[in-house]
Backbone bond lengths (Angstrom), bond angles and torsions (degrees), N, CA, C in turn:
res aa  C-N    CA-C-N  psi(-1)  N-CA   C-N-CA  omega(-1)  CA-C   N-CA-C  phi
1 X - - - 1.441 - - 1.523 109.42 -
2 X 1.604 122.61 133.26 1.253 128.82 174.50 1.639 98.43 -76.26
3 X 1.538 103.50 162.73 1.762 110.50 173.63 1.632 91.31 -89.44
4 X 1.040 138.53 -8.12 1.523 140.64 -174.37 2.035 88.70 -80.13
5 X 1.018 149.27 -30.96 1.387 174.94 -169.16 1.567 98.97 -61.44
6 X 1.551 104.72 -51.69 1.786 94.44 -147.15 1.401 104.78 -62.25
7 X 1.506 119.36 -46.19 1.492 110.30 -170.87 1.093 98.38 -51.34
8 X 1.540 154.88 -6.15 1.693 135.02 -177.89 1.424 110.28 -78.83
9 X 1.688 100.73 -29.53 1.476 101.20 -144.71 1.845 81.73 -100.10
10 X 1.298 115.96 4.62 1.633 101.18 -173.49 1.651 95.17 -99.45
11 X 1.823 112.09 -51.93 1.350 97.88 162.48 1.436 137.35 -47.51
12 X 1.256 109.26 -26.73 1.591 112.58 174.38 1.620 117.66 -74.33
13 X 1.713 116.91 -36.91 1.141 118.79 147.45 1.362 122.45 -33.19
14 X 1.466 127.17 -60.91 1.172 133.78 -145.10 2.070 94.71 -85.14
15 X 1.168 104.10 -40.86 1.907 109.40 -179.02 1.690 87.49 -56.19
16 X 1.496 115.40 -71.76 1.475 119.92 -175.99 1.459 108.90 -45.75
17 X 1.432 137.51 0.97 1.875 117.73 167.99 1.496 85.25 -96.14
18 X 1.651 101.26 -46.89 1.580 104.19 -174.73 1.618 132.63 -43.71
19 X 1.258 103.74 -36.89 1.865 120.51 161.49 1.189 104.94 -67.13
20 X 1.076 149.57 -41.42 1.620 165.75 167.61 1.533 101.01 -42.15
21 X 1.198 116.74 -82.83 1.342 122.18 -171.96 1.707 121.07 -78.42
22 X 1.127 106.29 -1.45 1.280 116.36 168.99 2.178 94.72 -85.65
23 X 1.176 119.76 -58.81 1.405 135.86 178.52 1.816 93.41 -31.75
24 X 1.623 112.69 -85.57 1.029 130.41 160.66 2.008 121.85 -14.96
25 X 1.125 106.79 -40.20 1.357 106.57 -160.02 1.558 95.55 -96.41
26 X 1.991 120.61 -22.07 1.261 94.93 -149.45 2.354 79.83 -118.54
27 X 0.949 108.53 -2.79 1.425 126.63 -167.82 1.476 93.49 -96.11
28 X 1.575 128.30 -48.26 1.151 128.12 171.33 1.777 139.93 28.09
29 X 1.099 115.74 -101.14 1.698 132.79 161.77 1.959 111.12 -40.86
30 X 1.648 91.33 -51.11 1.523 99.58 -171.31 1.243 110.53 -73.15
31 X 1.187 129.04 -16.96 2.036 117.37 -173.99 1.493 99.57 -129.59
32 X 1.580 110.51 -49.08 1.505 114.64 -161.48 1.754 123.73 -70.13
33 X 1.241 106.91 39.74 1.666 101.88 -167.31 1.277 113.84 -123.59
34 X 1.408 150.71 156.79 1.043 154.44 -142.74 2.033 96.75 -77.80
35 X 1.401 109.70 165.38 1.783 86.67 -169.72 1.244 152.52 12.78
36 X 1.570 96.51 46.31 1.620 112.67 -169.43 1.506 102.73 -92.81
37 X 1.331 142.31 98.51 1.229 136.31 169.88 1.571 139.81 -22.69
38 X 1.897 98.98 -38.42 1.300 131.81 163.67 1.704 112.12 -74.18
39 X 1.204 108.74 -6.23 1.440 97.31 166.29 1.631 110.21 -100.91
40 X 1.332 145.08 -13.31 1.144 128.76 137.37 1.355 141.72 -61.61
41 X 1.245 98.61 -9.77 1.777 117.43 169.42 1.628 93.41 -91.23
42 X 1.204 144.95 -22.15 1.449 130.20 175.11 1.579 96.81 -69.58
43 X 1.300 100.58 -43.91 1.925 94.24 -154.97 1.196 119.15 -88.22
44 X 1.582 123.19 6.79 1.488 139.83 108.48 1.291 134.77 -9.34
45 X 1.775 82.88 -85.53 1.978 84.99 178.29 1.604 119.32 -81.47
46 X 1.605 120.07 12.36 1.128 120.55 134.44 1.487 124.17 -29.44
47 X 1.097 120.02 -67.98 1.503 129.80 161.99 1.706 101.37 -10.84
48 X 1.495 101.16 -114.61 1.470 111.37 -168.90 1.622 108.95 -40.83
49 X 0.940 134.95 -30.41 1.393 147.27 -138.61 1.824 72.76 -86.45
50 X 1.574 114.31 -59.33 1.567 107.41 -171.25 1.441 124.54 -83.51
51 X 1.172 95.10 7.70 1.904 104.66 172.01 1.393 96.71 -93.48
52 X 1.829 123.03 -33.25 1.157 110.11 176.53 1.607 140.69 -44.84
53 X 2.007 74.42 -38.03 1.754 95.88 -175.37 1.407 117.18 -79.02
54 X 1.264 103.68 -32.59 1.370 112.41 164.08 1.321 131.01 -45.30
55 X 1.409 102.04 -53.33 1.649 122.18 178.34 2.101 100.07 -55.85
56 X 1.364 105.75 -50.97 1.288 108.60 -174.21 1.517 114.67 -68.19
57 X 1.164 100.04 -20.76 2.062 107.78 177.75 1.383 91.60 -67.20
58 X 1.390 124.22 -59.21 1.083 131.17 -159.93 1.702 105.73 -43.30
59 X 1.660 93.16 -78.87 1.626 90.74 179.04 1.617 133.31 -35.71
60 X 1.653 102.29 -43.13 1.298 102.13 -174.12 1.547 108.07 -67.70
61 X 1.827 125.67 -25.23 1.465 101.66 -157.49 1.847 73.64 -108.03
62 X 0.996 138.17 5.34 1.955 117.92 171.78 1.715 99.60 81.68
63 X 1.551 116.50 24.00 1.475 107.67 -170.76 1.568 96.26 -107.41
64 X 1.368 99.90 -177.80 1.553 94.65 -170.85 1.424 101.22 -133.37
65 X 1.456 137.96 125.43 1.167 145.88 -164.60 1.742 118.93 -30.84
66 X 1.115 106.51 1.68 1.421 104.74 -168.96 1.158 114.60 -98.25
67 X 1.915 99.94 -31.40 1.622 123.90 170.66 1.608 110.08 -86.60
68 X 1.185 114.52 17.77 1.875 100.84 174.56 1.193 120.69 -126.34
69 X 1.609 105.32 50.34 1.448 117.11 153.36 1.776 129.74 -74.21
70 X 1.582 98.69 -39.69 1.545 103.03 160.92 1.478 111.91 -74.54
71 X 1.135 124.71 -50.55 1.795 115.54 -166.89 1.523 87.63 -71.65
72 X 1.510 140.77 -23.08 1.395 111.49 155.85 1.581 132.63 -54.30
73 X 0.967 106.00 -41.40 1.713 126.30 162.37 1.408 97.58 -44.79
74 X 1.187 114.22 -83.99 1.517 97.39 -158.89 1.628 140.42 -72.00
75 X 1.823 97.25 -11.40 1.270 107.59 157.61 1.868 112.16 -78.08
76 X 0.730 136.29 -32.13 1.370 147.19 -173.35 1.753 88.32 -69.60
77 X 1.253 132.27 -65.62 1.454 117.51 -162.93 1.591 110.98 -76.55
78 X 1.335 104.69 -21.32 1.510 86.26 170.51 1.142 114.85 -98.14
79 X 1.681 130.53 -3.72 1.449 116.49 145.97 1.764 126.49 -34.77
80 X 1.565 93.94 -60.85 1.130 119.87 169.50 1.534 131.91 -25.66
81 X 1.381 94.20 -44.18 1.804 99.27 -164.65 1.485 84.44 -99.71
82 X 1.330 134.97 -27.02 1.354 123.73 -169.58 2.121 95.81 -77.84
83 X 0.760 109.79 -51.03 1.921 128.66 163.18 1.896 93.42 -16.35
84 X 1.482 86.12 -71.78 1.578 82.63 -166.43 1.221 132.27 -66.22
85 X 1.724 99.30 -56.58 1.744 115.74 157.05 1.929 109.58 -26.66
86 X 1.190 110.30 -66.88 1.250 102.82 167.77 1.787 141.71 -48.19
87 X 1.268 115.85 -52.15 1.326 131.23 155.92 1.854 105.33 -49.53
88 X 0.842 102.15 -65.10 2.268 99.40 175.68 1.343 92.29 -40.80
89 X 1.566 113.42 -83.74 1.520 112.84 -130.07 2.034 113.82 -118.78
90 X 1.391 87.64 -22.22 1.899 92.98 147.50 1.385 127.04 -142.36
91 X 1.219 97.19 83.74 1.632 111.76 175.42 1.312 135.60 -60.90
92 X 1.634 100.98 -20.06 2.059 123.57 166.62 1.498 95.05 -65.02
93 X 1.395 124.05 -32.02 1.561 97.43 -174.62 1.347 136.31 -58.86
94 X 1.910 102.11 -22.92 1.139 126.27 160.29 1.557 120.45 -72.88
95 X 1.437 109.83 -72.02 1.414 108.56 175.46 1.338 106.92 -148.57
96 X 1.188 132.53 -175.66 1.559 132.85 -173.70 1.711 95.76 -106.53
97 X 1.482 108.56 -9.37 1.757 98.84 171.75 1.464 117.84 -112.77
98 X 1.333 126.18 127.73 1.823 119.24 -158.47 1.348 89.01 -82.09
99 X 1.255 168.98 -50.68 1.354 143.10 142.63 1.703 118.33 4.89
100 X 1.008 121.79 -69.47 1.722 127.43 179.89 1.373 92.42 -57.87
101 X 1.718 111.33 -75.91 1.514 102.77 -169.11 1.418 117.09 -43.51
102 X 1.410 139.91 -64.40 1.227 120.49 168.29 1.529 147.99 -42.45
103 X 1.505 114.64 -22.15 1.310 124.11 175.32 1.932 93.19 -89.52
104 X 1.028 145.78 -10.47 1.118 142.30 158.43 1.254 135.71 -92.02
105 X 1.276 131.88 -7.55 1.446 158.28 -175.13 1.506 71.52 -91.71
106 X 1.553 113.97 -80.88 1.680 112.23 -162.80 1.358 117.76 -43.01
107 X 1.406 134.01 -41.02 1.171 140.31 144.32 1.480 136.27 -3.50
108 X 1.937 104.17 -69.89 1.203 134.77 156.09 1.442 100.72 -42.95
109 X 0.752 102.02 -86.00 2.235 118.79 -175.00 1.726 102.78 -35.04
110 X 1.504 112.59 -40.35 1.570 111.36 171.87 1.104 116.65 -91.24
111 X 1.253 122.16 10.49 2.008 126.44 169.99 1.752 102.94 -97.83
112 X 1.791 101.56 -51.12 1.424 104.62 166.08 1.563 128.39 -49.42
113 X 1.553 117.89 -49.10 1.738 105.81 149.03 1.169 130.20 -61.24
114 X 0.830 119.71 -20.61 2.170 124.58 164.89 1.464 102.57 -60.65
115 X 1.226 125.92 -37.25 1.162 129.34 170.70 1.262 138.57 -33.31
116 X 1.460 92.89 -86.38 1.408 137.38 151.35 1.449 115.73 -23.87
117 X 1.325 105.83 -70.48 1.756 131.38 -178.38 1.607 79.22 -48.91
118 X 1.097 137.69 -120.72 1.257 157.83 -175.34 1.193 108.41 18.09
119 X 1.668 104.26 -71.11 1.312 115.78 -168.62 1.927 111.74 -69.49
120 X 1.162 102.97 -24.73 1.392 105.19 152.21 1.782 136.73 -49.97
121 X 1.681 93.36 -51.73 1.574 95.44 179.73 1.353 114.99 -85.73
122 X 1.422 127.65 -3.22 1.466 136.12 142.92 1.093 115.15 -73.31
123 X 1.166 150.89 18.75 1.210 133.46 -155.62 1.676 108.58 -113.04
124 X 1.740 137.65 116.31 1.165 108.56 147.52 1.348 164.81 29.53
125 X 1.770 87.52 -88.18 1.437 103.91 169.58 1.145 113.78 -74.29
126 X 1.440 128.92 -20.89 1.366 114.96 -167.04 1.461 104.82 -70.37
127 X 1.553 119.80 -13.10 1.442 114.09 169.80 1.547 128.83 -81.25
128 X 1.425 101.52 -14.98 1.306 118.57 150.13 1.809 127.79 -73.50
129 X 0.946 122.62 -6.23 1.340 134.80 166.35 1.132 107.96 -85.67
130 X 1.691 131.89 -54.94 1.371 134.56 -157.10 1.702 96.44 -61.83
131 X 1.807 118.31 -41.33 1.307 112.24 171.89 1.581 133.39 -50.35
């Protein structure tokens, strides 16, 4: 990854909370509620949903899955801080009920370790660690 890179991978972070909380805001009532069955079937297709994004990081920055352990990092933390900032201090962006918003923020936060995880067991370095 070039340092000329990061602003891609922070805007791409920031669309990826933004797809998230748009998901969250309009999916709401139907998956996000306390013993909702459909909310373990969301945190499922978390999975593909983050290979998707992955696949699309990929294209946009020309990297190749082996190298997107950092541009996972840095889209993942500025998901993150936007995740929280939101949950504190605007929680309607998610939903108008802090029940939804919280089981969906958590969501976000469990797509962002799907991430992570991933971009880990592809990763390079991780073959440099095993040494």
């Amino acid at each position: 990854m070039k340092k000329s890179q990061i602003p891609l991978f922070v805007i791409l972070g920031i669309f990826y909370w933004i797809a998230g909380a748009m998901m969250v805001k309009f999916l709401g009532e139907l998956v996000f509620t306390e013993d909702n069955p459909l909310s373990f079937l969301m945190f499922v297709l978390a999975i593909p949903i983050t290979y998707l994004a992955i696949y699309l990081s990929m294209l946009a920055s020309k990297l190749k899955l082996s190298q997107m352990l950092e541009p996972l990092v840095i889209m993942t933390f500025s998901a993150i801080f936007l995740d929280g900032i939101a949950l504190t201090w605007f929680q309607w962006i998610y939903h108008e009920s802090f029940e939804i918003a919280l089981h969906g923020a958590a969501w976000i936060l469990w797509a962002g370790g799907i991430g992570l995880f991933l971009a880990f067991l592809h990763s390079t370095n991780r073959k440099k660690l095993a040494s």
